[in-house]
C-alpha positions as CSV (number, residue, x, y, z in Angstrom):
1,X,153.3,-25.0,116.7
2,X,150.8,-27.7,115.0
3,X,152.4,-30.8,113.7
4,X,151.4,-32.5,110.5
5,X,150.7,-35.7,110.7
6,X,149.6,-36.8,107.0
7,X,152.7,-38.9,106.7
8,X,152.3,-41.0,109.7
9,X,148.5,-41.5,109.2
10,X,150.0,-42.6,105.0
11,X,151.9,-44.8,106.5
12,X,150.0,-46.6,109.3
13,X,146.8,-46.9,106.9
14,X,149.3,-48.7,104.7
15,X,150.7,-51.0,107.2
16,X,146.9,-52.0,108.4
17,X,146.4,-53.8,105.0
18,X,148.5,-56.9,106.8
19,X,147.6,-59.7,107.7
20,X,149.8,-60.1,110.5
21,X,148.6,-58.1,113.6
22,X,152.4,-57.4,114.3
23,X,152.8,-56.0,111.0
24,X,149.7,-54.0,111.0
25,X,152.1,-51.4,113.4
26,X,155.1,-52.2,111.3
27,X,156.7,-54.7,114.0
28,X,158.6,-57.4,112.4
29,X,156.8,-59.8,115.4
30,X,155.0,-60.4,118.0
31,X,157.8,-61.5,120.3
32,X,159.7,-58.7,119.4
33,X,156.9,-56.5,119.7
34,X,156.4,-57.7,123.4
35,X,159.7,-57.6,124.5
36,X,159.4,-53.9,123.8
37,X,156.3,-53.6,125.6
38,X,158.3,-55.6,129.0
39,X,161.4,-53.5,128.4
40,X,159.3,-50.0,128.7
41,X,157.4,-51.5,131.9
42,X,160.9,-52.3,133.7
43,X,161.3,-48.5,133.9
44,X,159.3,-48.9,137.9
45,X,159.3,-51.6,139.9
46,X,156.3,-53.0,139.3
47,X,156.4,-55.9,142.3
48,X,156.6,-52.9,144.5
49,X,153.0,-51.3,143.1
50,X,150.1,-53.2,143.5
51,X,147.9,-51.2,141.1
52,X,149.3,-48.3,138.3
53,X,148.4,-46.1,135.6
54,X,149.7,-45.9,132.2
55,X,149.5,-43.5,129.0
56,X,150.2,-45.6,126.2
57,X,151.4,-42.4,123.2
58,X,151.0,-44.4,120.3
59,X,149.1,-46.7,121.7
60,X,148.6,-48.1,117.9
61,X,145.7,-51.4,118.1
62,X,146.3,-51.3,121.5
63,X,148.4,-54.5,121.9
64,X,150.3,-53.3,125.0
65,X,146.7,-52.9,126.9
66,X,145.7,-56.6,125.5
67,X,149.8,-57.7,126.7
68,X,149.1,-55.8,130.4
69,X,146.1,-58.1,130.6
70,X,147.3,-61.5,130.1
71,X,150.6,-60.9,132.1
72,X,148.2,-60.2,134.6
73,X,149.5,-56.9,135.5
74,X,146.6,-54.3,136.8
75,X,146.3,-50.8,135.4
76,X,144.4,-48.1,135.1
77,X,145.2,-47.6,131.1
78,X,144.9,-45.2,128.6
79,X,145.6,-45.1,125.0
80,X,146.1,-42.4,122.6
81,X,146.6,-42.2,118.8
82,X,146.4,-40.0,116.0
83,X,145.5,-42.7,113.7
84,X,141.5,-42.9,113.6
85,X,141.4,-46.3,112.2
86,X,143.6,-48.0,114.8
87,X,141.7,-46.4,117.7
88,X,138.6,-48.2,116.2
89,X,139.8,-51.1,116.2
90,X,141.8,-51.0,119.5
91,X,138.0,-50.4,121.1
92,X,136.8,-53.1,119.2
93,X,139.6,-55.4,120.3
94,X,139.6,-54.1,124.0
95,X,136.1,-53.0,125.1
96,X,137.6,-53.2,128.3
97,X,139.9,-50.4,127.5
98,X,139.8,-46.4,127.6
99,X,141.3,-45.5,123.7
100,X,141.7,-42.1,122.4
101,X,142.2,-39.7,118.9
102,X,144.6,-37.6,120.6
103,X,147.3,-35.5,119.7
104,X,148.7,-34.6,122.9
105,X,150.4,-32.2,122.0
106,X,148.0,-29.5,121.3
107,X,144.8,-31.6,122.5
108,X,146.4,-32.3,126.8
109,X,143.3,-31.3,128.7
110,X,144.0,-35.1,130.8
111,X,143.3,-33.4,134.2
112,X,146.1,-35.9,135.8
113,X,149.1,-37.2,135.7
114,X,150.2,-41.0,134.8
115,X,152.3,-43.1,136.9
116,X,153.7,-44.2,134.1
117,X,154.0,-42.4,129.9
118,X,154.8,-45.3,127.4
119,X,155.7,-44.9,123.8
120,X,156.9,-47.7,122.0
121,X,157.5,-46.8,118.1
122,X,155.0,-43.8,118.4
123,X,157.9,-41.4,117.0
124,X,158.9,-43.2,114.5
125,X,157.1,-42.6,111.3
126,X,159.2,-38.9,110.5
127,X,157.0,-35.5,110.5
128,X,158.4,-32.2,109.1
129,X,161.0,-30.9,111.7
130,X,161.3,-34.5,113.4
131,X,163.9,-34.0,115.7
132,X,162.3,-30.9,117.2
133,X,159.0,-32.5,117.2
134,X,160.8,-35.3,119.1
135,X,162.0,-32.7,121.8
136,X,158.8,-31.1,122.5
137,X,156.9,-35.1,122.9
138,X,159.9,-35.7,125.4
139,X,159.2,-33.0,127.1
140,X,155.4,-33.0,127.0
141,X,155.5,-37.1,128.1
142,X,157.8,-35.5,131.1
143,X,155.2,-33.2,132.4
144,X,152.1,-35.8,132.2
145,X,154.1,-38.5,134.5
146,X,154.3,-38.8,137.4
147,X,156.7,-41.7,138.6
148,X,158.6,-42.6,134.8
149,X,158.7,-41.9,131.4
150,X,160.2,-44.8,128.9
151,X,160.2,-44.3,125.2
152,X,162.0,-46.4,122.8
153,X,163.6,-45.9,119.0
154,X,164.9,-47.1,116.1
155,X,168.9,-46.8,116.5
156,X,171.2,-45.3,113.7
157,X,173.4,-48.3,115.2
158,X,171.0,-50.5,113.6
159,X,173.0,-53.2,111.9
160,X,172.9,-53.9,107.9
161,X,171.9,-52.3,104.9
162,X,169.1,-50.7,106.6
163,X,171.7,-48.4,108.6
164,X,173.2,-46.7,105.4
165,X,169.4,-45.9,104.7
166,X,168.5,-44.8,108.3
167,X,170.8,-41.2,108.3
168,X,169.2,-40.1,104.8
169,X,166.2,-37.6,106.1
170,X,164.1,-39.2,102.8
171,X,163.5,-42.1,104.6
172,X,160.0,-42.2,106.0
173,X,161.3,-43.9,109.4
174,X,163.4,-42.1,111.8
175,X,166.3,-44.0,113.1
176,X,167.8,-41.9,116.6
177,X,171.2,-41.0,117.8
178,X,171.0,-42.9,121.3
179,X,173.6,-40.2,122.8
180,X,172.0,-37.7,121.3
181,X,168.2,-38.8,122.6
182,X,170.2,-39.3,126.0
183,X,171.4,-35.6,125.7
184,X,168.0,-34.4,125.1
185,X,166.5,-35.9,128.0
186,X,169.3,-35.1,131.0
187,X,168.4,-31.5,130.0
188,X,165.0,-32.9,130.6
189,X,165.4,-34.8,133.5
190,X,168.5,-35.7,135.9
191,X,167.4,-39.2,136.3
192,X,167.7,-40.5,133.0
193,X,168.7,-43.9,131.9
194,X,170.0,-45.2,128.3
195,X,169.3,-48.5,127.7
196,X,171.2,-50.4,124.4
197,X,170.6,-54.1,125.7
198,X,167.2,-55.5,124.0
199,X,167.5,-55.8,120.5
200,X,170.3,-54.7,118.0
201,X,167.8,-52.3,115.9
202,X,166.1,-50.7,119.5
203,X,167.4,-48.3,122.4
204,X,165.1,-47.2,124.9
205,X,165.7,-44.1,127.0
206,X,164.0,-44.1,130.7
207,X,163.2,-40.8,132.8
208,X,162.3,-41.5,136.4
209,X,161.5,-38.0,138.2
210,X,159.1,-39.8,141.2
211,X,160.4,-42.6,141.1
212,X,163.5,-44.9,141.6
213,X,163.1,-48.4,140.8
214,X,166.4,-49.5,142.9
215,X,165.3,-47.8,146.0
216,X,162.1,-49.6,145.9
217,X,163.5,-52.8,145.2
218,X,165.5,-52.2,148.1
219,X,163.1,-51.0,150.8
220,X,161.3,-54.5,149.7
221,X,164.5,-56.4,151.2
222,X,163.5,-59.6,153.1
223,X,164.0,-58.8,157.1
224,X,165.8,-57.3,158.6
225,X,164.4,-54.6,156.7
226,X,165.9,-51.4,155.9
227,X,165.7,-49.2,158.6
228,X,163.5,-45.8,158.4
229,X,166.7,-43.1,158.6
230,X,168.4,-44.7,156.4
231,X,165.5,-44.9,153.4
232,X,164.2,-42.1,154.4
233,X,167.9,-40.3,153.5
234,X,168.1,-41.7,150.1
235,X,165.2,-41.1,149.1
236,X,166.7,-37.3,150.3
237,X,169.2,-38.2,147.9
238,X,167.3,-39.0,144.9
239,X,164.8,-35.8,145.6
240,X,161.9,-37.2,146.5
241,X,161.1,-35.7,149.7
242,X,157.3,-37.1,149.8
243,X,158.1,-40.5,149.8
244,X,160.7,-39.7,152.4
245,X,158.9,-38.1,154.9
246,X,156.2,-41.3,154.2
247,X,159.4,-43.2,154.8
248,X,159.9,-41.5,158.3
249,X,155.8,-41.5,159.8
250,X,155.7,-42.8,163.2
251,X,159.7,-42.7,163.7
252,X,161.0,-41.6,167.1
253,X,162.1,-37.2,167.0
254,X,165.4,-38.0,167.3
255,X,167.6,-35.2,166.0
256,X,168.5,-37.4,163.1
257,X,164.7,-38.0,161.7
258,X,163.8,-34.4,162.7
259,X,166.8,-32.9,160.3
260,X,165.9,-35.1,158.1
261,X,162.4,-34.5,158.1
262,X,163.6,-30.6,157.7
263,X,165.7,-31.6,154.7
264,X,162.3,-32.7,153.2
265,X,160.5,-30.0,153.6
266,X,163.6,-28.1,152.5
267,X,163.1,-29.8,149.5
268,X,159.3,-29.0,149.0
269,X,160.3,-25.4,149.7
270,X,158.5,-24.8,152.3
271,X,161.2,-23.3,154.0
272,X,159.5,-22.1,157.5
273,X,158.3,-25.4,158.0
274,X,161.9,-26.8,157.0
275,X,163.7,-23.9,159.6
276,X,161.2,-25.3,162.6
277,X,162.3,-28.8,162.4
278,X,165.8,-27.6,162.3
279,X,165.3,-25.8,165.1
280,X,163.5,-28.8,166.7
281,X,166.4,-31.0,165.9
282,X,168.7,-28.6,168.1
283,X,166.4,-28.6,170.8
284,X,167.1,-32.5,171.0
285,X,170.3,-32.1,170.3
286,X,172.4,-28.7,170.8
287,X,175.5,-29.9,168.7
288,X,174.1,-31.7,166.0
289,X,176.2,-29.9,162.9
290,X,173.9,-30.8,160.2
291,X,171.3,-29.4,161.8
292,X,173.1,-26.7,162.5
293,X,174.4,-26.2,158.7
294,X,170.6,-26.4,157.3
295,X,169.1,-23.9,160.1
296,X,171.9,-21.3,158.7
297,X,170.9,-22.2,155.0
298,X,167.2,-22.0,155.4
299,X,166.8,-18.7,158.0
300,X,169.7,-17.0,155.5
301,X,167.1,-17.6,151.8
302,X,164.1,-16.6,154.3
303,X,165.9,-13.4,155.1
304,X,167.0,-12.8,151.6
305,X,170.6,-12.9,151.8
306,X,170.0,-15.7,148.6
307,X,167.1,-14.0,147.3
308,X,168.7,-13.7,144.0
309,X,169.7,-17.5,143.9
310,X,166.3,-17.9,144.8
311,X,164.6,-15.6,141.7
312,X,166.7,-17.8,139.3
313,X,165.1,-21.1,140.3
314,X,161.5,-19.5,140.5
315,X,162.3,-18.9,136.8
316,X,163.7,-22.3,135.9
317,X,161.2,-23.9,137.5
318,X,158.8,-21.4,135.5
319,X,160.4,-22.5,132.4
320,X,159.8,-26.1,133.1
321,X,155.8,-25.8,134.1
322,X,155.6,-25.2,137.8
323,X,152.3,-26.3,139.3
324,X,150.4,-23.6,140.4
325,X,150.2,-24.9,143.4
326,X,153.7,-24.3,144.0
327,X,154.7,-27.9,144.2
328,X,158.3,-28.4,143.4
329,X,159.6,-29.7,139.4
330,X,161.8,-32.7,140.1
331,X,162.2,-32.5,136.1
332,X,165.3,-30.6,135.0
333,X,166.6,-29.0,138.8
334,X,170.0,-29.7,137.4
335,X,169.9,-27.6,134.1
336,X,172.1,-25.2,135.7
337,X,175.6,-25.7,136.6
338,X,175.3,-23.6,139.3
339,X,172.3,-25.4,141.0
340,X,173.7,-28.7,140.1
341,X,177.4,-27.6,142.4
342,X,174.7,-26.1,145.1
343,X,173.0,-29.4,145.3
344,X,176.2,-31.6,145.7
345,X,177.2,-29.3,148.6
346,X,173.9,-29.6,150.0
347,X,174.3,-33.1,150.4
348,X,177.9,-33.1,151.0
349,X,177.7,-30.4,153.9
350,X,174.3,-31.7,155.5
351,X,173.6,-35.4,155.6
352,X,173.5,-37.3,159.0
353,X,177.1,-38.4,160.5
């Protein structure tokens, strides 16, 4: 489906007659405006990344780029809009910067993923069909990230007059249900976050499917640092099995690291690779039960005894846009009841000690 966009570009062309460069993207300031812009970026843990890239949807005059810069934060940035006149100006503004005319939408064709998708107020301005329209950038943002996602709204908990005005559908702006928004994006993602603490009129909604911004505060902890097993299991625990198994490089093959190093690979689905590392574990260490559990688990799917639990996550994962490559979707592996009970066993039955 194509999206109209002559009401947004109405309304934007309007808003550029100000004076005020805050105004210009219908912000009521500049300091509100940024604390937007510092509330989206706390989505990662930016201390912990020395260099990232951001899509900017909405990107607007490209004051977030221009923000990024003087907070001294380094980025490989991108900015799209559908607005032609604020994508002129935003390259005037910041020759420095890559800008865009892109719906993306139906116009993707990036060729890479972003550590980080930003949209701040870039789904406001109502379209016909907003909600669903809403839904399908979610989901789209989802697929082009590749640590977090971290879009904010206008709330229908907006205090004042405007709040009466905010649930009529004639309104041009679109204030959000934040539970609903919320609702919409744990079918999207498991890791999802609602925020309510920046501003009375705002709510921002986080998604974080490669990345946990806890964890790596954590594995940053002054000495004695974490040790290796023990990040290397939560990352387990929050599915993200590459970082683990960086986590683990150059540990000892203890039974421990080597289940857990299956339990990674596991993960991946590479399932003969997950079944020798099992096996490897045992070798070190005949009793060790988790090992054991997982060996069972993995050499029953690769004999097909679970070959039809297996067909209904090819197809879920289908549904979500699985690589080609076979790489796993984080996104969206607990739409199912079913999968979401399997997992808690998983962890419940196999996890060291």
């Amino acid at each position: 489906m194509t999206w109209d966009f002559e009401e947004v570009l109405a309304y934007y062309r309007e808003t550029l007659g100000h004076e005020d460069d805050a105004r210009r993207v219908a912000w009521r300031s500049r300091f509100d405006q940024e604390l937007r812009f510092e509330n989206l970026l706390e989505a990662i843990d930016l201390e912990g990344i020395e260099m990232f890239s951001v899509l900017d949807v909405g990107c607007g005059l490209g004051d977030l780029f221009g923000y990024l810069q003087r907070t001294g934060r380094e980025v490989d940035y991108l900015g799209v809009d559908v607005v032609p006149e604020m994508i002129e100006e935003a390259r005037l503004r910041h020759p420095e910067g890559r800008f865009e005319v892109r719906d993306v939408l139906t116009e993707p064709g990036f060729g890479r993923r972003f550590d980080l998708v930003l949209c701040s107020g870039g789904l406001t301005v109502r379209v016909e069909r907003h909600e669903r329209f809403v839904r399908q950038m979610l989901g789209r943002m989802l697929e082009l990230c590749e640590l977090a996602v971290a879009v904010n709204f206008q709330s229908t908990r907006a205090w004042g007059a405007r709040a009466g005005a905010a649930l009529n559908d004639a309104d041009p702006l679109y204030h959000a249900d934040p539970l609903a928004i919320y609702a919409v994006c744990r079918q999207l993602c498991r890791w999802t976050v609602l925020r309510e603490d920046m501003l009375a009129t705002d709510f921002t909604v986080t998604m974080t499917p490669g990345h946990s911004r806890s964890l790596s505060r954590y594995r940053r902890l002054p000495s004695p640092p974490p040790e290796a097993v023990g990040v290397g299991w939560l990352l387990l625990e929050r599915r993200l099995p590459i970082q683990a198994l960086e986590a683990l490089d150059g540990e000892a093959p203890t039974a421990e690291v080597l289940n857990l190093r299956g339990m990674a690979w596991h993960q991946i689905g590479e399932l003969k690779t997950a079944q020798g590392f099992y096996r490897r574990a045992l070798e070190r260490d005949g009793g060790y039960a988790p090992a054991m559990v997982n060996l069972e688990t993995v050499s029953a799917r690769l004999e097909g005894e679970l070959g039809g639990q297996v067909e209904g996550e090819g197809r879920a994962a289908a549904e979500l846009g699985d690589d080609a490559d076979g790489a796993p979707v984080q996104a969206g592996e607990l739409l199912d009841d079913g999968q979401a009970k399997a997992d808690a066993a998983f962890f419940e039955l196999k996890v060291p000690r």
